[in-house]
ZADO-1210 file (C-alpha; in nm, 4 decimals, padded with zeros to 6 digits):
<atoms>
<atom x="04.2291" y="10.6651" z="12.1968" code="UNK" pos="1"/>
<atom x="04.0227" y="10.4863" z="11.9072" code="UNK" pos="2"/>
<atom x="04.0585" y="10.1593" z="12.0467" code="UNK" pos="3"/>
<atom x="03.8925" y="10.3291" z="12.4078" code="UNK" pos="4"/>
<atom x="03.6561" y="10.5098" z="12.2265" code="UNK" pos="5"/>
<atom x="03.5398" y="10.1796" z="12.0226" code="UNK" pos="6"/>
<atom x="03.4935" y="10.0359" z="12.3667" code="UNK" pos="7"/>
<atom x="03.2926" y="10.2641" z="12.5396" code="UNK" pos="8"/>
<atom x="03.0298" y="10.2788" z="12.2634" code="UNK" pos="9"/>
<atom x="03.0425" y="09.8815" z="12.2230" code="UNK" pos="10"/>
<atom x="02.9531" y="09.8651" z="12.5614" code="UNK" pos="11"/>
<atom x="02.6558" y="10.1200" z="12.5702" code="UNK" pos="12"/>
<atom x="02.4857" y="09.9174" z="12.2318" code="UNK" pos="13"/>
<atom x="02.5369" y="09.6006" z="12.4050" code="UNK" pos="14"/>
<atom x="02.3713" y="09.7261" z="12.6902" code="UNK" pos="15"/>
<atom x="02.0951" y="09.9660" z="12.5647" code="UNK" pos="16"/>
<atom x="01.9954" y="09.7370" z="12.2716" code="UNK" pos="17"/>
<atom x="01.8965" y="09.4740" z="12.5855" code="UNK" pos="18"/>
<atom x="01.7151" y="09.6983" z="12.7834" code="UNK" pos="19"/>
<atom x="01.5354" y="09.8553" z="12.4683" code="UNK" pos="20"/>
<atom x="01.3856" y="09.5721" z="12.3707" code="UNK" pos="21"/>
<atom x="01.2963" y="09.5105" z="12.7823" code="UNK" pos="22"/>
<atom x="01.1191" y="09.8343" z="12.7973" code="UNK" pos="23"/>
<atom x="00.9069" y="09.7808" z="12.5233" code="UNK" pos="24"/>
<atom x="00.8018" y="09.4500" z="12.6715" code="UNK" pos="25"/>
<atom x="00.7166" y="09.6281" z="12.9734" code="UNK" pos="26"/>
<atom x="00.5471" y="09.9293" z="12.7975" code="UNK" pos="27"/>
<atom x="00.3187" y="09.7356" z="12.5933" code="UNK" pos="28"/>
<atom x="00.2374" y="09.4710" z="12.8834" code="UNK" pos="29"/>
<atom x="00.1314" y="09.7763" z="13.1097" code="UNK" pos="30"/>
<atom x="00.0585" y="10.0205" z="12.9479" code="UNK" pos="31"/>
<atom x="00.2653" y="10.3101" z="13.0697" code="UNK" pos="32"/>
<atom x="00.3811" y="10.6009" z="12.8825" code="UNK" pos="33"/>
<atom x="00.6852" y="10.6851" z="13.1278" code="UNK" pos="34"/>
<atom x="00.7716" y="10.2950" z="13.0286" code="UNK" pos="35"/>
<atom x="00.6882" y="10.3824" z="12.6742" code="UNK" pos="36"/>
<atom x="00.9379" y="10.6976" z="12.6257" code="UNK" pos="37"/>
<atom x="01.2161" y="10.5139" z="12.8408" code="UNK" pos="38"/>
<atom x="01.1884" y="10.2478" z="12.5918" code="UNK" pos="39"/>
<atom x="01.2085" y="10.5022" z="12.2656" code="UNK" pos="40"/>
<atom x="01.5119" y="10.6819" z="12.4643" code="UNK" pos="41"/>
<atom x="01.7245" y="10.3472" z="12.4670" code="UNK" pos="42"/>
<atom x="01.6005" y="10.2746" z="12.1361" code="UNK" pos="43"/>
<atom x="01.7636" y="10.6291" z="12.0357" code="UNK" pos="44"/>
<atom x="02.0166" y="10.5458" z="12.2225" code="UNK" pos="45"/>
<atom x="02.1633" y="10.2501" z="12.0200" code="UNK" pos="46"/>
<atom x="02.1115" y="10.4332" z="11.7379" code="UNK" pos="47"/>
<atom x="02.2993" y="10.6671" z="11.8203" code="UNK" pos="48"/>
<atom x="02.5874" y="10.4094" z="11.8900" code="UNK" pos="49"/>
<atom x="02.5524" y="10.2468" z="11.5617" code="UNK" pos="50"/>
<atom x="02.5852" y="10.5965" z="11.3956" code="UNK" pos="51"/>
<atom x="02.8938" y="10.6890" z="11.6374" code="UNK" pos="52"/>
<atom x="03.0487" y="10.3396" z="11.5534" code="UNK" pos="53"/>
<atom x="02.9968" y="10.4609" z="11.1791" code="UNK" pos="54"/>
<atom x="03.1393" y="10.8153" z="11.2509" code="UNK" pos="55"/>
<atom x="03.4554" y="10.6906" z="11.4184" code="UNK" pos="56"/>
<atom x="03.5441" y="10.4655" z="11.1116" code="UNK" pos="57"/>
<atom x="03.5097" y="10.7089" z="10.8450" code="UNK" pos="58"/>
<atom x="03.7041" y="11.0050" z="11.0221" code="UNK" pos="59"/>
<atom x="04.0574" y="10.7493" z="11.0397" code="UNK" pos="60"/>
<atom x="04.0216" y="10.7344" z="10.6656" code="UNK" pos="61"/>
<atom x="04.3692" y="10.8456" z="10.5194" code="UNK" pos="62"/>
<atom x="04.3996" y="11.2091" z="10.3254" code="UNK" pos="63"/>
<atom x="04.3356" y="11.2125" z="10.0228" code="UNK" pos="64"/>
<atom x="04.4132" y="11.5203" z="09.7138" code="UNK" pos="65"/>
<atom x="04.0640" y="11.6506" z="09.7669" code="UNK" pos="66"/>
<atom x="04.0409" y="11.6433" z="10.1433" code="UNK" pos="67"/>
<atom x="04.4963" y="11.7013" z="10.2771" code="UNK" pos="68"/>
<atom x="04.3669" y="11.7317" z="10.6000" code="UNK" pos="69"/>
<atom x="04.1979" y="11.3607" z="10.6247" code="UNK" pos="70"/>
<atom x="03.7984" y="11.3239" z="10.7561" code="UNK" pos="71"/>
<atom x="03.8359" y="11.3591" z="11.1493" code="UNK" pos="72"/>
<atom x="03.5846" y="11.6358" z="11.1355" code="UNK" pos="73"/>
<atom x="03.3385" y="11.4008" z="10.9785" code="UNK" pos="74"/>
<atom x="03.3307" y="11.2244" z="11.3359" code="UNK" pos="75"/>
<atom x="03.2153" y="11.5943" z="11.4775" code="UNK" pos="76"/>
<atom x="02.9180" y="11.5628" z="11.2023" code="UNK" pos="77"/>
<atom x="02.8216" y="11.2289" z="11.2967" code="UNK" pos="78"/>
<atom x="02.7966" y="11.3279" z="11.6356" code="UNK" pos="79"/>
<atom x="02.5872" y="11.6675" z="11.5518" code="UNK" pos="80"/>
<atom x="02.3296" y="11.3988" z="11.3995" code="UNK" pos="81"/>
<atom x="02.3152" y="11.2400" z="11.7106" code="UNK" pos="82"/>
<atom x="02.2052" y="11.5133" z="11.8925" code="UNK" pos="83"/>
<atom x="01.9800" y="11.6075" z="11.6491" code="UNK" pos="84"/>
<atom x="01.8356" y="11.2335" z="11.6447" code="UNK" pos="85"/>
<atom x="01.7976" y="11.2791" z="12.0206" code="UNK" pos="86"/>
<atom x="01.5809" y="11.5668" z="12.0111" code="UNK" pos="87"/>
<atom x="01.3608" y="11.5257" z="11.7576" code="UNK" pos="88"/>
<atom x="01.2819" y="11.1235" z="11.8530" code="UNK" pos="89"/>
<atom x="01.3760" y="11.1057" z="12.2271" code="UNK" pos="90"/>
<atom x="01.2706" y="11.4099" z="12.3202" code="UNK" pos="91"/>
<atom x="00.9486" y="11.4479" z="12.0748" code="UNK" pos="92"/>
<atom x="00.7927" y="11.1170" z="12.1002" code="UNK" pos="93"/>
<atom x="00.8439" y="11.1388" z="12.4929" code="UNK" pos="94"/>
<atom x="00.6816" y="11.4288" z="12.5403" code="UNK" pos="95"/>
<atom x="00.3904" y="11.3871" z="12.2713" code="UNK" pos="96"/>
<atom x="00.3278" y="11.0216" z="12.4211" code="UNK" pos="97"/>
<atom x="00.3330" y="11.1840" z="12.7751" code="UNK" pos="98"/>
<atom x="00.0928" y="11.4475" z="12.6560" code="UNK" pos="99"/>
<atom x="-00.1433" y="11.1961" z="12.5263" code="UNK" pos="100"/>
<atom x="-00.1118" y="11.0012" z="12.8653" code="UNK" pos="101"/>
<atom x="-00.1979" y="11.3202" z="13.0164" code="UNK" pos="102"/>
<atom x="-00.5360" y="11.3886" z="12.8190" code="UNK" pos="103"/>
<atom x="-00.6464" y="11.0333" z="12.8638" code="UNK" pos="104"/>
<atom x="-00.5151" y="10.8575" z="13.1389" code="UNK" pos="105"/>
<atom x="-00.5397" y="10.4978" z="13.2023" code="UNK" pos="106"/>
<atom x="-00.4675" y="10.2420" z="13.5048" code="UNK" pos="107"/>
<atom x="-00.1277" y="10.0710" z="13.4630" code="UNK" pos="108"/>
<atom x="-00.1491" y="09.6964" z="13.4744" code="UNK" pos="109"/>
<atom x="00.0799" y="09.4862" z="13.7096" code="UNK" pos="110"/>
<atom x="00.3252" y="09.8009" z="13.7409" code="UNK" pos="111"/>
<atom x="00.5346" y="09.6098" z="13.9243" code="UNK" pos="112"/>
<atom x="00.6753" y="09.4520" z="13.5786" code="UNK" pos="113"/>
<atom x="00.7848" y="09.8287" z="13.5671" code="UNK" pos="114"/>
<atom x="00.9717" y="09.8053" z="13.8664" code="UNK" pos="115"/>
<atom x="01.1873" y="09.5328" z="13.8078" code="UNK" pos="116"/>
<atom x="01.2792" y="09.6456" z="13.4356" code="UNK" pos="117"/>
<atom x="01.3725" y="10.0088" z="13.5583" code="UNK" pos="118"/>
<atom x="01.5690" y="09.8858" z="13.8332" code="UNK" pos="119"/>
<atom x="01.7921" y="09.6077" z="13.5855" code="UNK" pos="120"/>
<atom x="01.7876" y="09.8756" z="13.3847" code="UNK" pos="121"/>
<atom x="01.9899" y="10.0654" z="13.6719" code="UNK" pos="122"/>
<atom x="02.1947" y="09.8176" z="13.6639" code="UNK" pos="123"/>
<atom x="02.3202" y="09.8231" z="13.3141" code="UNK" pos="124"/>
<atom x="02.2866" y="10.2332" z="13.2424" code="UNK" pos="125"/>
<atom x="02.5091" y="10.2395" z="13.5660" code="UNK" pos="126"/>
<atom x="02.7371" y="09.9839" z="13.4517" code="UNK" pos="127"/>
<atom x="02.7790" y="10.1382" z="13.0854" code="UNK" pos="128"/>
<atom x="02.7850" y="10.4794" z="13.2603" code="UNK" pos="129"/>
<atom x="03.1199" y="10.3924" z="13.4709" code="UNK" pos="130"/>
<atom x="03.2626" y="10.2544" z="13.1578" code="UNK" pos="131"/>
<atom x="03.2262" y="10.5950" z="12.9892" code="UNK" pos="132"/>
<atom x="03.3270" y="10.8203" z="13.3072" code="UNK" pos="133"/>
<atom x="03.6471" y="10.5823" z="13.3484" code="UNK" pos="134"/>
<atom x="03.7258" y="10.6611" z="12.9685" code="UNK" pos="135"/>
<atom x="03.6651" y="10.9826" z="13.0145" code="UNK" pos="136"/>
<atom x="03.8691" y="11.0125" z="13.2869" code="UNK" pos="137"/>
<atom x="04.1512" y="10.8414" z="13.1592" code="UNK" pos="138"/>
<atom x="04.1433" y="11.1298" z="12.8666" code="UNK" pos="139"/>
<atom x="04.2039" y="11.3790" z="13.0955" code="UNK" pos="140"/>
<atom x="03.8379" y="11.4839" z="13.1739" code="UNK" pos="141"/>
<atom x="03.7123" y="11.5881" z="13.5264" code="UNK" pos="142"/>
<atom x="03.9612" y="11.4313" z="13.7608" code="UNK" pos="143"/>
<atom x="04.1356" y="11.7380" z="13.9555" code="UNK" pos="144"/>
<atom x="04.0383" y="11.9659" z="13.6551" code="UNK" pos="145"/>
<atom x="03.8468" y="12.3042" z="13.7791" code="UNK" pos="146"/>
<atom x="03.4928" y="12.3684" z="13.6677" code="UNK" pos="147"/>
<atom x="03.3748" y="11.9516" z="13.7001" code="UNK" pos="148"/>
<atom x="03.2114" y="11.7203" z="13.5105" code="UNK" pos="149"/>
<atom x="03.0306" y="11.9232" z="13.2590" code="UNK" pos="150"/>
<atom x="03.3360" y="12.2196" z="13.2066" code="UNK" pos="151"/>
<atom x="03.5737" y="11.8596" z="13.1511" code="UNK" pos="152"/>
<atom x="03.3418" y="11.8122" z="12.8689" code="UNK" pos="153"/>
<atom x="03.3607" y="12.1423" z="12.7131" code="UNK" pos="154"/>
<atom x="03.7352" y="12.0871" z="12.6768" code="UNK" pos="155"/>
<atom x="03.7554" y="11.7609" z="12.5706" code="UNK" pos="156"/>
<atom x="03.7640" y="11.7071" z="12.2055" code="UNK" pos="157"/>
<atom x="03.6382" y="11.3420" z="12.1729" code="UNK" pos="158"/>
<atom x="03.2658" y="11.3392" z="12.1143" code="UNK" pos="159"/>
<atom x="03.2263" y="10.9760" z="12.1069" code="UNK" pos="160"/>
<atom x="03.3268" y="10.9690" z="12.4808" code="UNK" pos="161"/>
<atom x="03.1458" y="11.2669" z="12.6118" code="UNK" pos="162"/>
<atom x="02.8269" y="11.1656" z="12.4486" code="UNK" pos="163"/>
<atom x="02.8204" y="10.8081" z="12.5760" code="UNK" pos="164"/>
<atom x="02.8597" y="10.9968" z="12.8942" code="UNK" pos="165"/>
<atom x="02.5938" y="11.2195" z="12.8520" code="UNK" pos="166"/>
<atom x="02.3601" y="10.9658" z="12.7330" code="UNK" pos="167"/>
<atom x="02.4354" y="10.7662" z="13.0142" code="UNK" pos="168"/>
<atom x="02.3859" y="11.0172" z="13.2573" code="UNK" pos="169"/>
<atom x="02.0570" y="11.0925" z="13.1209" code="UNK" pos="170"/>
<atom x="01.8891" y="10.7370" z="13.0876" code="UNK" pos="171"/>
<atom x="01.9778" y="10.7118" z="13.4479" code="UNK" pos="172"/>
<atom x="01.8249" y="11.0454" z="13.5676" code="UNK" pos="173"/>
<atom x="01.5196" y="10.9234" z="13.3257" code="UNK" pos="174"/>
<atom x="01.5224" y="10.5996" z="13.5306" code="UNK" pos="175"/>
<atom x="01.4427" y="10.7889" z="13.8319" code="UNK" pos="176"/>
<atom x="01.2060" y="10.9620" z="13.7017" code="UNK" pos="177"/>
<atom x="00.9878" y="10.7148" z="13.5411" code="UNK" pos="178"/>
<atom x="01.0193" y="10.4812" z="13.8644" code="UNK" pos="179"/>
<atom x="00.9218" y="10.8566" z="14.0668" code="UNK" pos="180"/>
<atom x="00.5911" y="10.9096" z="13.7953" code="UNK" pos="181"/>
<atom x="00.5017" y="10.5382" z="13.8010" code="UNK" pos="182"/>
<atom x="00.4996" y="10.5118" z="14.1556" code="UNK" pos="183"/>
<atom x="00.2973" y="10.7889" z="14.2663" code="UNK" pos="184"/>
<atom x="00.0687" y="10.7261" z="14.0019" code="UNK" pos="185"/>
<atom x="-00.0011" y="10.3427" z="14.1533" code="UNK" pos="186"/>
<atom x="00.0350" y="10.4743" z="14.5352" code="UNK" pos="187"/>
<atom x="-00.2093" y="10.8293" z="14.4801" code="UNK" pos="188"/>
<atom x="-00.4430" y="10.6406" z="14.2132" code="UNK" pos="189"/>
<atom x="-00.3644" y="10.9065" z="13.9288" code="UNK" pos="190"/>
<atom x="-00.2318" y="10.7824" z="13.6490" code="UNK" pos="191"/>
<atom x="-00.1996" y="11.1243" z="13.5090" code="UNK" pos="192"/>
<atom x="00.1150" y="11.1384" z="13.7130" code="UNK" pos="193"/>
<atom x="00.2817" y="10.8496" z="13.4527" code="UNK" pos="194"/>
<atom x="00.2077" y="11.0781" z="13.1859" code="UNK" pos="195"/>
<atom x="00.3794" y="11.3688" z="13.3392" code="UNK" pos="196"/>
<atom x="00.6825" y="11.1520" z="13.3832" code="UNK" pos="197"/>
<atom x="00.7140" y="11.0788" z="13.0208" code="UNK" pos="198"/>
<atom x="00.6715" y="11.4837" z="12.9450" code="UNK" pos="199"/>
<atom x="00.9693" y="11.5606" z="13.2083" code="UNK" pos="200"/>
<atom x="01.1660" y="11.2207" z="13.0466" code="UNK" pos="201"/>
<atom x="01.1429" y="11.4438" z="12.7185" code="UNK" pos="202"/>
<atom x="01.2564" y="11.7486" z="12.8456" code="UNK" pos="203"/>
<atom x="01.5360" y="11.5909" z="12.9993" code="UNK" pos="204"/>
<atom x="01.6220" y="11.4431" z="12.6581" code="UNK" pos="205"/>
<atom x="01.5452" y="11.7790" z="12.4946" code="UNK" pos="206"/>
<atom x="01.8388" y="11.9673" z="12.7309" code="UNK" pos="207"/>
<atom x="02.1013" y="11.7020" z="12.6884" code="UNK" pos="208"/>
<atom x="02.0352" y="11.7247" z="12.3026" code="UNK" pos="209"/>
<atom x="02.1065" y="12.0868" z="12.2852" code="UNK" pos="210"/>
<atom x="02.3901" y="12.0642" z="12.5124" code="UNK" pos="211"/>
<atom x="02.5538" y="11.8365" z="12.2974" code="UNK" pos="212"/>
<atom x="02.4490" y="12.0023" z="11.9588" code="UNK" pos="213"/>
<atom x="02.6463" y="12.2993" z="12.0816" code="UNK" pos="214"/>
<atom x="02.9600" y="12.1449" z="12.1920" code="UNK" pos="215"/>
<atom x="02.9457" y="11.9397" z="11.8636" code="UNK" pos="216"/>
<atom x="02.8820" y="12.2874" z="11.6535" code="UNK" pos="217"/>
<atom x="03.1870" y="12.4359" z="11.8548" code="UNK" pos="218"/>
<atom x="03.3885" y="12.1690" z="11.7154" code="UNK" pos="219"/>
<atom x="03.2478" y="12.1492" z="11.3687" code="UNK" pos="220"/>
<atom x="03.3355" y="12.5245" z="11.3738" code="UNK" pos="221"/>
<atom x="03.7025" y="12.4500" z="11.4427" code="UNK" pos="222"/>
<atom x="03.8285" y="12.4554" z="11.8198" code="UNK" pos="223"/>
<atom x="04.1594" y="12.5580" z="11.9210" code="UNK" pos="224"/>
<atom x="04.4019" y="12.3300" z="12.1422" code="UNK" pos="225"/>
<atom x="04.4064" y="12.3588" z="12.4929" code="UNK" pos="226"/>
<atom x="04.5505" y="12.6533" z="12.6263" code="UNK" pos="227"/>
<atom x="04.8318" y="12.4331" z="12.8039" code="UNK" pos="228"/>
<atom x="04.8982" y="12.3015" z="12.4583" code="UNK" pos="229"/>
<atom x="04.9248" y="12.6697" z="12.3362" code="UNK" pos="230"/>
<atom x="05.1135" y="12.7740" z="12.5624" code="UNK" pos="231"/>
<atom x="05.3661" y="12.4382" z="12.5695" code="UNK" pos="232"/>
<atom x="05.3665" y="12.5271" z="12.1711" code="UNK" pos="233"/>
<atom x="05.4824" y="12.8994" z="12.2465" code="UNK" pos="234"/>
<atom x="05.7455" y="12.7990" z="12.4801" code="UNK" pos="235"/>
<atom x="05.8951" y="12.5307" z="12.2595" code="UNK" pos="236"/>
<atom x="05.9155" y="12.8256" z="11.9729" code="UNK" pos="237"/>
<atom x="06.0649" y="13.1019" z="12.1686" code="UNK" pos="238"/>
<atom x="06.3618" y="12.9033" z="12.2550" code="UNK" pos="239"/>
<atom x="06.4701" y="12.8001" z="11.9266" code="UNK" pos="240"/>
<atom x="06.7810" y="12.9407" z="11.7823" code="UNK" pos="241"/>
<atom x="06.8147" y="13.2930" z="11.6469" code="UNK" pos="242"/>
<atom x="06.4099" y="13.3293" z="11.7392" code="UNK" pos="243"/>
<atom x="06.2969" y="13.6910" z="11.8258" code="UNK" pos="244"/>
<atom x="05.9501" y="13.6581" z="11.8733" code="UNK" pos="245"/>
<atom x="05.6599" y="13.4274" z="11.8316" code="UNK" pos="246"/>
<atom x="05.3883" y="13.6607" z="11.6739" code="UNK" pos="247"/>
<atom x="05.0881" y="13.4180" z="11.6383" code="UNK" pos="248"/>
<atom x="05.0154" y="13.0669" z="11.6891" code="UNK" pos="249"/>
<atom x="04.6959" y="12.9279" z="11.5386" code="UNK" pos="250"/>
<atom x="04.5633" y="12.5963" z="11.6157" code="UNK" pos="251"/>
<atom x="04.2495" y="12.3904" z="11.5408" code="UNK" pos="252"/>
<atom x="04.1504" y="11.9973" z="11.5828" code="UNK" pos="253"/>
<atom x="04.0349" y="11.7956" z="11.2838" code="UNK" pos="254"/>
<atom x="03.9711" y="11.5054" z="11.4845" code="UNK" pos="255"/>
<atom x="04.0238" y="11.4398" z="11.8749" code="UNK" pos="256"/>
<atom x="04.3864" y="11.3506" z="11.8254" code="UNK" pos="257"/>
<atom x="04.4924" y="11.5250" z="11.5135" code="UNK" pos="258"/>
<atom x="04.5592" y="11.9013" z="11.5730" code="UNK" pos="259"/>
<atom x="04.7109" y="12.1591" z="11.3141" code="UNK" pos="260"/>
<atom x="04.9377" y="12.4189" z="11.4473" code="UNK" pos="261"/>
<atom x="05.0410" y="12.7459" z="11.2592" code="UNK" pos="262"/>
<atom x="05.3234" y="12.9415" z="11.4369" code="UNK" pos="263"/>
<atom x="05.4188" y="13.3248" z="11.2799" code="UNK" pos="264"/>
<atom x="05.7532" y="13.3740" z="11.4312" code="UNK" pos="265"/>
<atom x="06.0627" y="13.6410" z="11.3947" code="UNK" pos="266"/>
<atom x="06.3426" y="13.5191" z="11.3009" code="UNK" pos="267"/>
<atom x="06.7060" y="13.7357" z="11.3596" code="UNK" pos="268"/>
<atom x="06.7528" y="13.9267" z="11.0342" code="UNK" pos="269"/>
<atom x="07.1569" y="13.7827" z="11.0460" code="UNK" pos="270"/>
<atom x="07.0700" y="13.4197" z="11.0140" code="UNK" pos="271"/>
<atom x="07.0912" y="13.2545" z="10.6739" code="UNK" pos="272"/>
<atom x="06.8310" y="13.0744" z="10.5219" code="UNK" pos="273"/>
<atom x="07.0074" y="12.7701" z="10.6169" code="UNK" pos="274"/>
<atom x="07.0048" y="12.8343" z="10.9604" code="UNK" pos="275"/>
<atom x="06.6579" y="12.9842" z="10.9429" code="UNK" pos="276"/>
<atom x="06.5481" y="12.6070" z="10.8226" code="UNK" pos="277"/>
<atom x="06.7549" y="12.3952" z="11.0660" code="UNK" pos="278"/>
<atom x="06.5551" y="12.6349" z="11.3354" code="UNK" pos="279"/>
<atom x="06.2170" y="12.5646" z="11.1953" code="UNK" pos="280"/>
<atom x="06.2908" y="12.1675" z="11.1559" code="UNK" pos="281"/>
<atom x="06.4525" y="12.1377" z="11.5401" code="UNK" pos="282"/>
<atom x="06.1037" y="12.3721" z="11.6431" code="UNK" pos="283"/>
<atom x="05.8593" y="12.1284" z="11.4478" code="UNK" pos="284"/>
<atom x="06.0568" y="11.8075" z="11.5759" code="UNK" pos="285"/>
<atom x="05.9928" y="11.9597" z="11.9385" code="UNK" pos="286"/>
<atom x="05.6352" y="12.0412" z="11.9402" code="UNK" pos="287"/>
<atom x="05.5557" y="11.6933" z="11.7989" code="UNK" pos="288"/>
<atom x="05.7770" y="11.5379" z="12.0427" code="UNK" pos="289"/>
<atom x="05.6151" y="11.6956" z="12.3492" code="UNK" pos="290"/>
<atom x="05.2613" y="11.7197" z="12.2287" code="UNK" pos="291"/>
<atom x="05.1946" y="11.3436" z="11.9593" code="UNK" pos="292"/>
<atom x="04.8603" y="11.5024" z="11.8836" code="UNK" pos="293"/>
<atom x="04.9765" y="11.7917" z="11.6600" code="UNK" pos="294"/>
<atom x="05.0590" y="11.6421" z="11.3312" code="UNK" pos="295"/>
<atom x="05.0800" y="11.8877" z="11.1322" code="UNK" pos="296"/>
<atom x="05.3106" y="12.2154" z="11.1566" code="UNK" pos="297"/>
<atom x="05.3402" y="12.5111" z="10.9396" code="UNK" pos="298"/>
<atom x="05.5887" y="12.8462" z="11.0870" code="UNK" pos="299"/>
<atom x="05.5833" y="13.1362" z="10.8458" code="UNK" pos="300"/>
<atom x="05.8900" y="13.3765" z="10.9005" code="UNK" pos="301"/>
<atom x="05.7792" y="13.7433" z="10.9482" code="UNK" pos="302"/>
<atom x="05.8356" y="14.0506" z="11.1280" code="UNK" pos="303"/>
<atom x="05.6288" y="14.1647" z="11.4316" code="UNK" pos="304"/>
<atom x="05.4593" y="14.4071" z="11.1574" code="UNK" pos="305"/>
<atom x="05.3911" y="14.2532" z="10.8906" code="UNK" pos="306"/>
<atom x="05.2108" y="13.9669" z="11.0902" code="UNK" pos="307"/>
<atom x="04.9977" y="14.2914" z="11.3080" code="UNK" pos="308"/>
<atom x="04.9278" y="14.4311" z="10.9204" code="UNK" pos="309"/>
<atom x="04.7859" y="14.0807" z="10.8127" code="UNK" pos="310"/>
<atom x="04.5633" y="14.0175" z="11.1271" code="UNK" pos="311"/>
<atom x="04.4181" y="14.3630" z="11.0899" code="UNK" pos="312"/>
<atom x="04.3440" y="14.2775" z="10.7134" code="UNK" pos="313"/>
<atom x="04.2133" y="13.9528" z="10.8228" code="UNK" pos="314"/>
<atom x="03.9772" y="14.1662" z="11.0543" code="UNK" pos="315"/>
<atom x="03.5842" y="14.2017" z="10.9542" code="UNK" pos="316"/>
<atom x="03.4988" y="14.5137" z="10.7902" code="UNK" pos="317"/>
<atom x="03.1740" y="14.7142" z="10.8375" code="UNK" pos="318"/>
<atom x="02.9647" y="14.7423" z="10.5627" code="UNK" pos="319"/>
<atom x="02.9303" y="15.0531" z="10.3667" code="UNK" pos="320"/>
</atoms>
């Protein structure tokens, strides 16, 4: 998964570092804001890359005493500053320039440098775009999954992936709409029009940052494993020798392939402590069989009871 993840986000800097440094050609050589904000979106864009690149390397650092469960979440963080990067430079400078269009709008000169920028950079968004969505895809995400595209991306838990993809997905919707503002601005004389392009290329910006702030907060929070995984988890328990019940499983990702799973389970009063172990070790050397990504396993023997008393203590209380 690292090694796909590595190349999805070389591919988008390779391309988005080009075409950056296109736009801005373009931009200052006509003079058009949609050009302009296009050009700061790519530039955000391979930033963002850089700082995912950065992310990806410090989360497989080994545990250490101060941090047992290794850095995977720092990955999550890395991405959260993405998003944040992505709405207050895409998305601000976008709309501010597009505002400023708006209030004093000028002709575009030879706009049809535009044209031929924005359409290679089609091109090499789509290109960099399939990369992502074949990654993606090969994770499990979207293909024959209910909900589509953007519920595949709820569930998945590797941000470097899903943002490239959303990134993506965005420079080429803001592709069509700075071609859409700088066209009717040349064809209806108002070049007014290129300004409001640039506003709605912000606002775009500004909705795929907050989308992926919140998916990145869900996971900085601590997000459970899928419910097939849950469920594959409880099964595995519940057969193991002298096993009850399984009164809780808890499970959270520190990283896209590194899960924790705690399991509460009842064990039959008769066993010994012997065979109480061997149970626990064949249970543990099951779930990691069938499911790689949980690497860590803690079970905690304890009656249906006790394990109802402690989740009601572990409730919120009102306050007095």
């Amino acid at each position: 998964m690292p090694n796909e993840s590595k190349t999805t986000i070389y591919a988008a800097l390779a391309g988005n570092a080009a075409i950056a440094a296109t736009k801005f050609g373009a931009a200052f050589f006509t003079g058009s804001a949609a050009m302009f904000s296009e050009a700061i979106h790519s530039t955000v864009d391979t930033g963002n890359q850089v700082l995912m690149l950065y992310g990806l390397r410090r989360s497989v650092r080994p545990a250490t005493e101060e941090h047992p469960f290794g850095f995977g979440l720092e990955l999550y963080f890395w991405t959260f500053v993405v998003a944040i990067l992505i709405f207050g430079l895409g998305a601000g400078v976008s709309i501010l320039g597009g505002i400023d269009k708006i209030r004093h709008p000028h002709a575009i000169e030879d706009v049809w440098v535009n044209y031929v920028v924005l359409g290679l950079s089609f091109v090499f968004e789509g290109a960099s775009w399939l990369i992502a969505l074949r990654a993606f895809r090969a994770q499990g995400g979207g293909s024959g999954q209910p909900g589509g595209l953007l519920a595949a991306v709820r569930r998945s838990k590797d941000p470097t992936i899903f943002t490239v993809l959303l990134e993506d997905s965005a420079a080429l919707v803001g592709l069509a709409i700075a071609a859409g503002g700088l066209l009717l601005a040349d064809v209806l004389d108002l070049p007014r029009l290129d300004g409001v392009a640039s506003v709605l290329i912000g606002l775009l910006l500004a909705g795929t940052a907050v989308f992926l702030a919140s998916e990145c907060k869900g996971l900085l929070l601590g997000e459970a494993a899928d419910p097939a995984v849950r469920a594959g988890v409880r099964s595995i328990a519940s057969g193991g020798a002298g096993v009850l019940a399984v009164n809780e499983i808890l499970t959270m990702h520190f990283g896209p392939d590194d899960v924790l799973a705690a399991l509460s389970i009842d064990f039959d009063d008769r066993l010994s402590a012997g065979a109480v172990e061997r149970t626990v070790s064949d249970i543990e050397r099951q779930i990691k069989a069938a499911h790689p990504k949980i690497r860590r396993i803690f079970i905690e023997a304890q009656n249906p009871h006790d394990s109802a008393r402690a989740l009601t203590d572990l409730a919120p209380r009102a306050e007095s």
